[in-house]
FIKOLZA-1660 file (N, C-alpha, C; in steps of 0.1 Angstrom, whole numbers, plus 5000, padded with zeros to 4 digits):
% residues 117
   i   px   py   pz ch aa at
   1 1189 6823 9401  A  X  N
   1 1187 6837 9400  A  X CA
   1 1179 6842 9411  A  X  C
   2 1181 6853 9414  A  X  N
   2 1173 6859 9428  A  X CA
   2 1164 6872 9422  A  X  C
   3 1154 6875 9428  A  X  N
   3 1143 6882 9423  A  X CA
   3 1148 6895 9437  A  X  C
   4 1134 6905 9428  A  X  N
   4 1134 6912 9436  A  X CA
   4 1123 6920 9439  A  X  C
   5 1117 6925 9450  A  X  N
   5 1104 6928 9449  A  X CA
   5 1101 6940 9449  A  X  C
   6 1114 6948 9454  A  X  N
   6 1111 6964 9451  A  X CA
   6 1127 6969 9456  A  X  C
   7 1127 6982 9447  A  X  N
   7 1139 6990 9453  A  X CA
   7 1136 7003 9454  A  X  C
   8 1141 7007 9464  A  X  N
   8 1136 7023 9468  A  X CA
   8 1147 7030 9474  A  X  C
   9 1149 7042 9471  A  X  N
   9 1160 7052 9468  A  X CA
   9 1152 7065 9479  A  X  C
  10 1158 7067 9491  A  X  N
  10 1149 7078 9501  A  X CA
  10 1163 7085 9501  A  X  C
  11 1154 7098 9501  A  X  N
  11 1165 7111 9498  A  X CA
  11 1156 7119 9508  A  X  C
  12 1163 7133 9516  A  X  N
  12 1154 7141 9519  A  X CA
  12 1136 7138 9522  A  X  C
  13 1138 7123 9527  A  X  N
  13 1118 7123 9532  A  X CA
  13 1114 7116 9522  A  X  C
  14 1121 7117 9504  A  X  N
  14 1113 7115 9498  A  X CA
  14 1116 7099 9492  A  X  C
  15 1105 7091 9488  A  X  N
  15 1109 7080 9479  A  X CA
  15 1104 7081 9469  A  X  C
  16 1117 7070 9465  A  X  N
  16 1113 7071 9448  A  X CA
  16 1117 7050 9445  A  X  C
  17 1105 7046 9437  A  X  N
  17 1106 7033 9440  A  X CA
  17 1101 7029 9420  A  X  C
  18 1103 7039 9414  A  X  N
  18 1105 7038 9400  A  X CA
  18 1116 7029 9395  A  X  C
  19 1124 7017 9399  A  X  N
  19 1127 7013 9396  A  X CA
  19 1126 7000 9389  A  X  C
  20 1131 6997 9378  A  X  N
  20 1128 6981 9369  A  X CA
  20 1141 6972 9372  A  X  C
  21 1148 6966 9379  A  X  N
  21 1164 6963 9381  A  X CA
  21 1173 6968 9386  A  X  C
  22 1181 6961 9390  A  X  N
  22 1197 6969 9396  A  X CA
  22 1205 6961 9397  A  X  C
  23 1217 6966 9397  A  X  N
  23 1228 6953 9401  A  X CA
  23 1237 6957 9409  A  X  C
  24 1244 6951 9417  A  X  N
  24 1257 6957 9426  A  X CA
  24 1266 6956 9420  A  X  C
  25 1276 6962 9425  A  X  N
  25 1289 6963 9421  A  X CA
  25 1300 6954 9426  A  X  C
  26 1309 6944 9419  A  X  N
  26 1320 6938 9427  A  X CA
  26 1324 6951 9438  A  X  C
  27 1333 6942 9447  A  X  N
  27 1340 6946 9461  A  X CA
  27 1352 6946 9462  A  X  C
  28 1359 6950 9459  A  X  N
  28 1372 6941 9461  A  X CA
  28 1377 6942 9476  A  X  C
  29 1381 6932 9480  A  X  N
  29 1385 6933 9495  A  X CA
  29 1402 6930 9504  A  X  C
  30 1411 6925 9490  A  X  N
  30 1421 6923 9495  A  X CA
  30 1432 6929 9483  A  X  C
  31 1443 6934 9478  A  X  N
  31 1451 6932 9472  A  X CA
  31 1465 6924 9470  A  X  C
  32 1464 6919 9457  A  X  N
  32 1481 6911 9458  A  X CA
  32 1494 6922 9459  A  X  C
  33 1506 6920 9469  A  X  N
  33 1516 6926 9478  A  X CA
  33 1525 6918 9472  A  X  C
  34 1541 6926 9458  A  X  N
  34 1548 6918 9459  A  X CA
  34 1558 6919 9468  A  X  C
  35 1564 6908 9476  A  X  N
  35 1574 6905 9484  A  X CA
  35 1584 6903 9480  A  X  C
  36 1597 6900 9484  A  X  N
  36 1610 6893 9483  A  X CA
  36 1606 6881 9484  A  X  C
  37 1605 6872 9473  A  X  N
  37 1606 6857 9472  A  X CA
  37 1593 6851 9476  A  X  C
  38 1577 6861 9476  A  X  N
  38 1565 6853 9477  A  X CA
  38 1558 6863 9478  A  X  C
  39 1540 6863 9471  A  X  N
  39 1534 6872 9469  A  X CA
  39 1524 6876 9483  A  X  C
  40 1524 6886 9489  A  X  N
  40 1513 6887 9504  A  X CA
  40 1501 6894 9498  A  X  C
  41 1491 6896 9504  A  X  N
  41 1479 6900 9506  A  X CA
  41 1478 6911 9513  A  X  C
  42 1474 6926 9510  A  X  N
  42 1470 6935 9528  A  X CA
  42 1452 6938 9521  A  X  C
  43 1446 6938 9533  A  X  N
  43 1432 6943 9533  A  X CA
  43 1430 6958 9530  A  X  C
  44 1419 6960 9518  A  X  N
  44 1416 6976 9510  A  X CA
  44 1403 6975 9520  A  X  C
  45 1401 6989 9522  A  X  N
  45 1384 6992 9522  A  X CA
  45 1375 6994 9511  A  X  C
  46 1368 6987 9514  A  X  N
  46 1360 6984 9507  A  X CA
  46 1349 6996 9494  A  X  C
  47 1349 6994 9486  A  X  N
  47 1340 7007 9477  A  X CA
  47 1330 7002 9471  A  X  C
  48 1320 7001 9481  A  X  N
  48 1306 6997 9475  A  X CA
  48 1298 7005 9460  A  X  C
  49 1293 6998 9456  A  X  N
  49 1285 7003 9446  A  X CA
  49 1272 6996 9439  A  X  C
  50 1261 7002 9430  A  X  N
  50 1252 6997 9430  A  X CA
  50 1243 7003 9416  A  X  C
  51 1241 6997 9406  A  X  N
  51 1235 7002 9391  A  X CA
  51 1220 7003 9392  A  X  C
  52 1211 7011 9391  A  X  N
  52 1202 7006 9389  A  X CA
  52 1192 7012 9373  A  X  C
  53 1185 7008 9371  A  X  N
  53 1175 7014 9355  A  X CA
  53 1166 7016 9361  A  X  C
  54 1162 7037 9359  A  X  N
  54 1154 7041 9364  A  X CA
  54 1144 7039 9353  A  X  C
  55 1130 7040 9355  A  X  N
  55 1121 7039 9345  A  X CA
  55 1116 7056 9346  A  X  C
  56 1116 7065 9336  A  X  N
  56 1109 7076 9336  A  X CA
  56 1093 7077 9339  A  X  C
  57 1089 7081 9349  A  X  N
  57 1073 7079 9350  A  X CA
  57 1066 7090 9334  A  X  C
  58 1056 7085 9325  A  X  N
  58 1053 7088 9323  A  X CA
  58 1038 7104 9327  A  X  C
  59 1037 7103 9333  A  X  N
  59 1026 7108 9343  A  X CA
  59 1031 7119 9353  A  X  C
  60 1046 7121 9354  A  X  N
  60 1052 7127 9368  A  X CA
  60 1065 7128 9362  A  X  C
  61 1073 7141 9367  A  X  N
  61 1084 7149 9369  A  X CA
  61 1094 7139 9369  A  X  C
  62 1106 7137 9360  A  X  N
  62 1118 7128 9363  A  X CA
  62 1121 7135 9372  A  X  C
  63 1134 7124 9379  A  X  N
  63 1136 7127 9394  A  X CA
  63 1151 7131 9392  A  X  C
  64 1151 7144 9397  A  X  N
  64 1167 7151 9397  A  X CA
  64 1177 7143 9405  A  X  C
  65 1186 7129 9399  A  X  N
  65 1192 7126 9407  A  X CA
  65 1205 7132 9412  A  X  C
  66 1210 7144 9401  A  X  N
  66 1216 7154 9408  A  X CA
  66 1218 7160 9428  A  X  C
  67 1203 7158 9427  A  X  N
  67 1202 7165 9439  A  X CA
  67 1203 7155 9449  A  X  C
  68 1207 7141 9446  A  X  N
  68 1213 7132 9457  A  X CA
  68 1221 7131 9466  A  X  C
  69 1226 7132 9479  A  X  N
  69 1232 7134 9488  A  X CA
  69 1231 7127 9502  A  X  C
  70 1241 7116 9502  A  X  N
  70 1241 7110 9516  A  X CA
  70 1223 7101 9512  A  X  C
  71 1219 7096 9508  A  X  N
  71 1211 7090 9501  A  X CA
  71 1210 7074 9509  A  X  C
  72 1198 7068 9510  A  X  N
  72 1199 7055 9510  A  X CA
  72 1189 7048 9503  A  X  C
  73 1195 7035 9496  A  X  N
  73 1188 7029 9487  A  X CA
  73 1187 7015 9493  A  X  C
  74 1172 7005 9491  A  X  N
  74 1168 6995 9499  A  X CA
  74 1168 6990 9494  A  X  C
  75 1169 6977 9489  A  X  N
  75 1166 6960 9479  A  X CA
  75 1160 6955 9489  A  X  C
  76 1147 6948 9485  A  X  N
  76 1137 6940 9492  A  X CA
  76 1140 6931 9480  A  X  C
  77 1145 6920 9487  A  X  N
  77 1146 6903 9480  A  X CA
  77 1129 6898 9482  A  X  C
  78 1126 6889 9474  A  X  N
  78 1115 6881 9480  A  X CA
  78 1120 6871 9488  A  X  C
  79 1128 6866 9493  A  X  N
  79 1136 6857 9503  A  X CA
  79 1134 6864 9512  A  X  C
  80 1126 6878 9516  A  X  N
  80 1124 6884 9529  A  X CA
  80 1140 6891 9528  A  X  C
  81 1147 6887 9527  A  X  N
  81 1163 6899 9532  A  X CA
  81 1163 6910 9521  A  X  C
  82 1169 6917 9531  A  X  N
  82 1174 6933 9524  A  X CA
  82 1184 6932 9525  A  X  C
  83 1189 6944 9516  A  X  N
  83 1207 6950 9515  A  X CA
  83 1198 6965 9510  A  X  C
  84 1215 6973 9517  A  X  N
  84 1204 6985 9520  A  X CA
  84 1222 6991 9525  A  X  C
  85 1223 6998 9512  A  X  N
  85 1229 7009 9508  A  X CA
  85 1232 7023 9512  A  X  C
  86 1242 7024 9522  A  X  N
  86 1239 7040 9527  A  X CA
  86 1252 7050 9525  A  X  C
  87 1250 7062 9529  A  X  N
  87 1256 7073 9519  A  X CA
  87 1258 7072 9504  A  X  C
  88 1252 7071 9502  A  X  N
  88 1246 7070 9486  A  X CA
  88 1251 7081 9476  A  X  C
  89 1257 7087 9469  A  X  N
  89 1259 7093 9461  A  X CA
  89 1263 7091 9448  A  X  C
  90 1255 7097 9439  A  X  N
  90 1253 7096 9422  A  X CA
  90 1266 7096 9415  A  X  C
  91 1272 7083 9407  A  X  N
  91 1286 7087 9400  A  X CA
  91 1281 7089 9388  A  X  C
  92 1271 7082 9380  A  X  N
  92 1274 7084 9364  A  X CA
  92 1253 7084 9367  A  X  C
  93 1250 7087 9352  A  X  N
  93 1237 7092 9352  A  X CA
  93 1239 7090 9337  A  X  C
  94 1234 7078 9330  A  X  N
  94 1232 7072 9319  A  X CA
  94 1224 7077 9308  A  X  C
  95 1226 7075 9294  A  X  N
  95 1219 7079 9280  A  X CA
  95 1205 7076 9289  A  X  C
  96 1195 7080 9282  A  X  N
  96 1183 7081 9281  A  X CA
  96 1175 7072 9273  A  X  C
  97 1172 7056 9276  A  X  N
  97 1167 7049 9267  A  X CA
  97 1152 7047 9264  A  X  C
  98 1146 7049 9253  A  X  N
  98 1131 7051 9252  A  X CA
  98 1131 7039 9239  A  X  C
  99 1119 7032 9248  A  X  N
  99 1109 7020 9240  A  X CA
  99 1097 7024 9237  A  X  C
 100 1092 7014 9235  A  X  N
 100 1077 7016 9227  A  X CA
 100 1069 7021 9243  A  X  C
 101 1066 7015 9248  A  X  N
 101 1061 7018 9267  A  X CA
 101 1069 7026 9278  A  X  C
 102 1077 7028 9275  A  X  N
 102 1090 7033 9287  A  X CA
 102 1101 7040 9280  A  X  C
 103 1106 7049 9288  A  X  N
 103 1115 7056 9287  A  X CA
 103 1126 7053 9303  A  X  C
 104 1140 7048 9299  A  X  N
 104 1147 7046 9311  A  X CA
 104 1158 7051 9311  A  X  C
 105 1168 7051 9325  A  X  N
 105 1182 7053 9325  A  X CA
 105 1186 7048 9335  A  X  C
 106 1201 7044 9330  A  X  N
 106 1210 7038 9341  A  X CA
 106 1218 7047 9351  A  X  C
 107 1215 7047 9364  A  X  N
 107 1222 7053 9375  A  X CA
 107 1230 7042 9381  A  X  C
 108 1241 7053 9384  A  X  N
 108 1249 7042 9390  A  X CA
 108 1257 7050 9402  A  X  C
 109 1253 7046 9414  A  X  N
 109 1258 7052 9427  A  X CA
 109 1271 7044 9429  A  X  C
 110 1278 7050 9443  A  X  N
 110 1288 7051 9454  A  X CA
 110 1282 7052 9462  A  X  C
 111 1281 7042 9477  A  X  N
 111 1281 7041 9486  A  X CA
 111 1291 7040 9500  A  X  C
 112 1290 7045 9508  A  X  N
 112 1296 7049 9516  A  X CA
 112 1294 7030 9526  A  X  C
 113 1286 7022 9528  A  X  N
 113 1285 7016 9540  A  X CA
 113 1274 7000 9529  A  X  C
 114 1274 6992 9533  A  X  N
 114 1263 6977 9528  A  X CA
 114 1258 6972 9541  A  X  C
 115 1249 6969 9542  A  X  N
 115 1241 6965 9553  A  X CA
 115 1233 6949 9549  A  X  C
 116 1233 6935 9550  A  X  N
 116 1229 6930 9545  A  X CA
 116 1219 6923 9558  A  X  C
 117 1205 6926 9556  A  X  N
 117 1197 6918 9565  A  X CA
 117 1187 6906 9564  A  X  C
% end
């Protein structure tokens, strides 16, 4: 399992690193082509994507992910590498889950580009 040491979401100047998790999204990169008498393969572009659970700060303004636009989001591994998410835009904006400590929700972007360093 791979950890992670922070994720951060820069919009407009601003960050936002209220995050508890995330997960990426499969890729798919080829499709099956049927033929006359055997199946081929042609190359799709690619449609990145990436989930993450925002934690509501108790203390401070939830963060209008509405207002996201062309967006980039960073994963800092503790293995030192990043992947690092650009043209970012919001597809779904999840229930609102509240525990005894925390109040969260699942975002889940579209990306335009993966960068893995």
């Amino acid at each position: 399992m791979e950890y992670i040491s922070q994720v951060t979401l820069d919009v407009d100047g601003q960050s936002i690193t209220d995050f508890e998790e995330c997960s990426e999204s499969e890729v798919e990169l080829h499709k099956k082509v049927e033929l006359m008498g055997k199946t081929g393969f042609c190359k799709v572009t690619p449609r990145y994507g990436v989930k993450v659970n925002y934690v509501i700060p108790s203390d401070a303004e939830e963060f209008d992910f509405n207002s996201v636009g062309n967006g980039r989001l960073t994963i800092d591994r503790q293995n030192g590498k990043r992947i690092t998410y650009t043209g970012l835009y919001p597809l779904k904006i999840g229930e609102t889950k509240y525990g005894k400590d925390e109040a969260k929700k699942e975002i889940e972007f579209g990306a335009e580009d993966r960068i893995e360093e």
